[in-house]
C-alpha positions as CSV (number, residue, x, y, z in Angstrom):
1,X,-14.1,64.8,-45.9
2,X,-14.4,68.5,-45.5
3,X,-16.7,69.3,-47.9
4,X,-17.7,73.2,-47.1
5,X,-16.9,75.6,-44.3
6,X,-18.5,78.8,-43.0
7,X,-17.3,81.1,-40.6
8,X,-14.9,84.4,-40.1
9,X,-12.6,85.5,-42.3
10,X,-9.3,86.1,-40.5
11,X,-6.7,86.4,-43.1
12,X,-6.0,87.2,-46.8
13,X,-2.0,86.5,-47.8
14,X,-2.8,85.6,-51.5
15,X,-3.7,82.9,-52.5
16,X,-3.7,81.5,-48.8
17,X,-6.8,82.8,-46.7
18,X,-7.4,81.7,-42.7
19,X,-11.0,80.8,-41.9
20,X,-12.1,81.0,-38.0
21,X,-14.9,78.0,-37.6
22,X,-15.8,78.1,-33.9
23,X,-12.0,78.6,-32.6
24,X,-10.6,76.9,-35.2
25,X,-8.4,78.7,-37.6
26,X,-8.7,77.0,-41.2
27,X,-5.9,77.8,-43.8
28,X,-7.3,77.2,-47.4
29,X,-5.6,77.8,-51.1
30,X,-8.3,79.7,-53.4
31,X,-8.3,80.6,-56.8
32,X,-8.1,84.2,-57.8
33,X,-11.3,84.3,-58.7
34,X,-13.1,83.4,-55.5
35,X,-10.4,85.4,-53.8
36,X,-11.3,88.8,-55.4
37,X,-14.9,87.9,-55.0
38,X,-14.4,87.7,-51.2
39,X,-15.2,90.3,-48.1
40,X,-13.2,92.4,-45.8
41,X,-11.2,91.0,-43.2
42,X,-13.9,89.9,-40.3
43,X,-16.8,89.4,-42.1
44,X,-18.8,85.6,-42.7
45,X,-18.0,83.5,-45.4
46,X,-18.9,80.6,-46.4
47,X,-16.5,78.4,-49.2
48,X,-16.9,74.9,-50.7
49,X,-13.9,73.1,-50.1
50,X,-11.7,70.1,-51.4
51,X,-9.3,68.9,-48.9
52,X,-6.4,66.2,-50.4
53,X,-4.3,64.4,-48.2
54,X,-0.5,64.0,-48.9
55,X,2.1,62.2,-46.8
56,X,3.5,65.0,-45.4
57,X,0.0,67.5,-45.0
58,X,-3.4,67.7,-45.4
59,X,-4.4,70.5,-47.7
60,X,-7.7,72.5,-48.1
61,X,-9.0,74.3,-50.9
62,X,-11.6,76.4,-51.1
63,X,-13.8,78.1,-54.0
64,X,-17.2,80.4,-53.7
65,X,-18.8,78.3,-56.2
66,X,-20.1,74.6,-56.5
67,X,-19.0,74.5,-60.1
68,X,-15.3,75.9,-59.5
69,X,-14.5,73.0,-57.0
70,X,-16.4,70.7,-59.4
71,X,-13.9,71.9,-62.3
72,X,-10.9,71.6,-60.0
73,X,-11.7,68.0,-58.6
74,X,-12.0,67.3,-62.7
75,X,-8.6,69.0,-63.5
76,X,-6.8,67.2,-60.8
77,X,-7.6,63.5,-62.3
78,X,-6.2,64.9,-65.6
79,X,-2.3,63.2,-66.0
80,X,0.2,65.9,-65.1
81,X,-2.1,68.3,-63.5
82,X,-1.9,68.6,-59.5
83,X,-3.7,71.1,-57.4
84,X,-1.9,73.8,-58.0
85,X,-1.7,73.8,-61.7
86,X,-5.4,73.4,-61.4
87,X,-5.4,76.6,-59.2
88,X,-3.3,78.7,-61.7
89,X,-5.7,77.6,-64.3
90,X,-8.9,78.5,-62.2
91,X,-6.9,81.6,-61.2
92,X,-6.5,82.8,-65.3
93,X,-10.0,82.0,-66.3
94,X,-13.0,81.3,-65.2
95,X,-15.2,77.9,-66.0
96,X,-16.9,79.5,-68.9
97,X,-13.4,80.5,-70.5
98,X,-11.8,77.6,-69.6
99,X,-15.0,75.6,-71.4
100,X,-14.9,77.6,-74.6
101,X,-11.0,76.6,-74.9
102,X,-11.5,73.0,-74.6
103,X,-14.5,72.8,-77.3
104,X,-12.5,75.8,-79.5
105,X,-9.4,73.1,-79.7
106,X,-7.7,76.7,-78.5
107,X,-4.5,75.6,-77.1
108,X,-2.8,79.0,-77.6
109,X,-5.0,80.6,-74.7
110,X,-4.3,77.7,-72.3
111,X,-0.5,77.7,-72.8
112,X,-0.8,81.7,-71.8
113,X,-1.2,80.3,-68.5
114,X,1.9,79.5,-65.8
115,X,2.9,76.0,-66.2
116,X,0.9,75.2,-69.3
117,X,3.2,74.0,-72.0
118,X,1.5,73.2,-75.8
119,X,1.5,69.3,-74.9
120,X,-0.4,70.0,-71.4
121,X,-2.4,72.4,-73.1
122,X,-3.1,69.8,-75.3
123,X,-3.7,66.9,-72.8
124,X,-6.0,68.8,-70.8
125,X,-8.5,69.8,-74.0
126,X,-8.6,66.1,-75.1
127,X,-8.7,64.6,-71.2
128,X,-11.2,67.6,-70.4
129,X,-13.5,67.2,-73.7
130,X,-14.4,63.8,-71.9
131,X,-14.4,64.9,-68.4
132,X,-17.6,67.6,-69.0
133,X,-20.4,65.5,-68.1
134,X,-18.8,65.1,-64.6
135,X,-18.9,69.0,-63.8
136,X,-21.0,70.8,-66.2
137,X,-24.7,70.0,-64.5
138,X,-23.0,71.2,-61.2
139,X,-24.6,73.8,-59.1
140,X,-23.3,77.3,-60.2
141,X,-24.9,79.3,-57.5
142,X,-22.9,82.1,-56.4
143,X,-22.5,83.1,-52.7
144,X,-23.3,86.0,-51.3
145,X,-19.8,87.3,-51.2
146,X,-18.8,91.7,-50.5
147,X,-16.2,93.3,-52.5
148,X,-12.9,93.1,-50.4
149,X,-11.4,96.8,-49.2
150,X,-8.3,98.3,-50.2
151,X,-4.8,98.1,-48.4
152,X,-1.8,100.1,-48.4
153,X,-0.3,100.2,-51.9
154,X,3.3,98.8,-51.0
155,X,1.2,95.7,-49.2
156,X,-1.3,95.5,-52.3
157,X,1.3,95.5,-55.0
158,X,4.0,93.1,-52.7
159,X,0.6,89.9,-51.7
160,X,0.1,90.6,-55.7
161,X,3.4,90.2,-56.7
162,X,3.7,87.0,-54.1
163,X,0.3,85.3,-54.8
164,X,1.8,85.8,-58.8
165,X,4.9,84.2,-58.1
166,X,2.9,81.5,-56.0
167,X,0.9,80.6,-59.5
168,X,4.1,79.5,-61.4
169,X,5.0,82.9,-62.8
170,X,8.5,84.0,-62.5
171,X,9.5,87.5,-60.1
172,X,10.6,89.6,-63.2
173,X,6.9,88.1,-64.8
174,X,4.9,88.7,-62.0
175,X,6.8,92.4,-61.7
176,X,6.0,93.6,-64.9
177,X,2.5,91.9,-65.3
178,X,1.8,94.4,-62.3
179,X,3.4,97.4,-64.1
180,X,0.9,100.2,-65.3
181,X,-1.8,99.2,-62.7
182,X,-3.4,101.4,-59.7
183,X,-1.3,100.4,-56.7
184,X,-4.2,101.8,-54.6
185,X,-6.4,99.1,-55.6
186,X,-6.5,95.8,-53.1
187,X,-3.9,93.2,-53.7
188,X,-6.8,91.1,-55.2
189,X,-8.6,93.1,-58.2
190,X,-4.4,94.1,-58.8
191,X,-3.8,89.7,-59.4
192,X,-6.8,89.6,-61.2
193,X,-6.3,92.7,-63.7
194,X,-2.8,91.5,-64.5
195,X,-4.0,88.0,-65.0
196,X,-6.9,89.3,-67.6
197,X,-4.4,91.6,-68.7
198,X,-1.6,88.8,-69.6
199,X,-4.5,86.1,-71.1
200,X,-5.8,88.8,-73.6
201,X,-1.9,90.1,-74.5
């Protein structure tokens, strides 16, 4: 098991990133909140990771906190929730949001999410309620993680649009959740404003 990695970050195509480990190029899934929280291109980072094995891959994901990963491995044993449900979840709010749903009974934020209907919405605050003890005491250190620089506006607003789409949101969805925001911002803080932006509409 492939439990953390730390090395260079080569690439950033939303919500796919390339990590270079001693010549070895690592492609991980992230949420969008470890994603913003990243460096530039280059720099050293260092993720904890969850790698599930299908038939037909072997998939990595990685988060910049214990306590992300430790939600995620919970969400995944919750019926009807795969890894990337549990991604676009971790990708609309973080733990402490996601927390105050489940004990709240609030249904109506979780179903703002893509892919989470009223009776998953449901499922996940009565499966979750239970499922606390496992991730809750988990370490909720933060690395030490640089603000990622800006790109081109067409390529910012085009990986936002894509890494929207890649959540479960539709292309006219995704397209106006970006509508009204600075294209000169980087493609991450772009996914994440219009993610805050459609949770609090």
């Amino acid at each position: 098991m492939i439990g953390r990695l730390t090395g260079q970050l080569l690439e950033k195509h939303p919500p796919l990133i390339v990590i270079d480990v001693h010549g070895v190029g690592y492609e991980l899934a992230t949420s969008m909140n470890t994603l913003v929280a990243l460096p530039a291109v280059g720099e050293t980072i260092s993720l904890y990771t969850h790698l599930t094995i299908r038939d037909d891959a072997h998939l990595l994901y990685g988060f910049s906190r214990e306590h992300e990963r430790a939600l995620f491995r919970a969400l995944i044993k919750v019926n009807g929730v795969g890894p990337k449900l549990a991604l676009a979840i971790l990708s609309g709010m973080d733990e402490d949001a996601f927390m105050r749903c489940v004990r709240d009974d609030d249904s109506k934020a979780l179903t703002r999410l893509p892919g989470v209907g009223k009776k998953t919405a449901e499922r996940l605050i009565i499966e979750m309620r239970d499922r606390f003890p496992e991730w809750e005491n988990a370490s909720d250190a933060t690395l030490p993680l640089e603000a990622a620089t800006a790109k081109g506006q067409r390529n910012s607003l085009a990986d936002a649009e894509a890494a929207l789409i890649s959540l479960g949101y539709k292309p006219a969805e995704a397209a106006k959740m970006l509508s009204g925001l600075d294209p000169n911002q980087p493609a991450e803080t772009l996914i994440k404003a219009a993610l805050t932006q459609r949770l609090s509409s």
